[in-house]
C-alpha positions as CSV (number, residue, x, y, z in Angstrom):
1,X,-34.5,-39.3,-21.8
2,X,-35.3,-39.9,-18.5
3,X,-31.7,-42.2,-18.1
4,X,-29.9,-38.9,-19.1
5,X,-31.9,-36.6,-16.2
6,X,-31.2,-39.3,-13.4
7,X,-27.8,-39.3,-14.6
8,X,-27.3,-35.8,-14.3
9,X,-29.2,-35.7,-11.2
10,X,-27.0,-38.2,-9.6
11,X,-23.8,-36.6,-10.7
12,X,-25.6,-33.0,-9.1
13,X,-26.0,-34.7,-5.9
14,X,-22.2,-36.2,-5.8
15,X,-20.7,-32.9,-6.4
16,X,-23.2,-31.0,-4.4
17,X,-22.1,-33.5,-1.7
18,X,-18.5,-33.7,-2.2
19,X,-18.6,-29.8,-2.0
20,X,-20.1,-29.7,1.5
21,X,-17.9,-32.5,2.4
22,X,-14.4,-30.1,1.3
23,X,-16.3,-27.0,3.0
24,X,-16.9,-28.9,6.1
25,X,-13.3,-30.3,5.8
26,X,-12.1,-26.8,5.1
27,X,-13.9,-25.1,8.4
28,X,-13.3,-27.9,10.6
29,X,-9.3,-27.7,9.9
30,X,-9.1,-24.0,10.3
31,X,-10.9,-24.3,13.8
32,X,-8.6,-26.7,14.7
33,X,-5.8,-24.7,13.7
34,X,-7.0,-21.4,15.0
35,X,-7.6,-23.0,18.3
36,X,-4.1,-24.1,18.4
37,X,-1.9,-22.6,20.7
38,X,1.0,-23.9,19.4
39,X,-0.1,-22.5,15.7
40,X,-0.5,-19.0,17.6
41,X,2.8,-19.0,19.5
42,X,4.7,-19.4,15.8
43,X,2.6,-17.6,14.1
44,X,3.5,-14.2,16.9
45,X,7.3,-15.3,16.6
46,X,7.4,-15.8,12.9
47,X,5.8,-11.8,12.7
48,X,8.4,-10.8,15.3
49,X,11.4,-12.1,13.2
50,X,10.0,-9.7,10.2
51,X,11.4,-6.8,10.1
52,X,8.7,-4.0,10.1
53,X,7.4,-2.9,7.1
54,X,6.9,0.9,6.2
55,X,3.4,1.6,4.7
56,X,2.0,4.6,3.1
57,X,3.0,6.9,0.4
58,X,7.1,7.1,1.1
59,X,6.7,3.6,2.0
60,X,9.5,3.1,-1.1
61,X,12.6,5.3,-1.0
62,X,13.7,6.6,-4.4
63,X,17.1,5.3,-5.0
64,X,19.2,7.2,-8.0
65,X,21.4,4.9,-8.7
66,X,19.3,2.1,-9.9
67,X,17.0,4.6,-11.8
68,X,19.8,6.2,-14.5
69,X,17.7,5.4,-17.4
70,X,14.1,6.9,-15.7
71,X,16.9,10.3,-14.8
72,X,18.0,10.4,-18.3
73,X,14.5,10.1,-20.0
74,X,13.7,13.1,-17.6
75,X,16.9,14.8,-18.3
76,X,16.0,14.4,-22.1
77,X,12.2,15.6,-21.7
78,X,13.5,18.4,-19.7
79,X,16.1,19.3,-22.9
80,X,13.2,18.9,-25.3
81,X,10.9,21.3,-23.2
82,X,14.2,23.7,-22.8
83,X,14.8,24.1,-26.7
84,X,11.0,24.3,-27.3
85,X,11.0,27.3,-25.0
86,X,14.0,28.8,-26.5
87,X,12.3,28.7,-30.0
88,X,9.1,30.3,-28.5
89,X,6.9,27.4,-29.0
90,X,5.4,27.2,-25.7
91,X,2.3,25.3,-26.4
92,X,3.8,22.4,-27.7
93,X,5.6,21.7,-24.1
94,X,2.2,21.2,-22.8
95,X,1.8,18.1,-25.1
């Protein structure tokens, strides 16, 4: 038994060390890149060439003509609701 907790020990301290080793690797890259002006200067021109995005609520403009079948599934919910009023059944257009 002891051969198998040594082995399993060793292999805890490889990856434990191979795991700081790509962390270090990891931060030391980014501060290298974030101190780079030349990374900075593209990065501002690369947002500049994208046009502006709209955020919020109206953000996405209905278009009618690529929704025809979401307008006829209303259009047919509002005929259902239409001939369930005209038969006097008004609590069943509340389902």
């Amino acid at each position: 038994m002891p051969c198998i907790r040594t082995l399993f020990g060793l292999l805890a301290a490889l990856a434990s060390c191979g795991a700081v080793a790509f962390l270090g690797y990891c931060v030391y890259f980014d501060w290298k890149r974030r101190g780079d002006p030349a990374f900075k200067r593209r990065l501002r021109d690369k947002r500049r060439a994208q046009p502006p995005k709209a955020d919020g609520p109206g953000a996405q403009q209905w278009d009618p003509a690529r929704n025809e079948k979401l307008q006829e599934l209303f259009l047919h919910e509002v005929q259902v609701g239409e001939l369930w009023l005209s038969r006097g059944k008004s609590i069943n257009i509340l389902l």
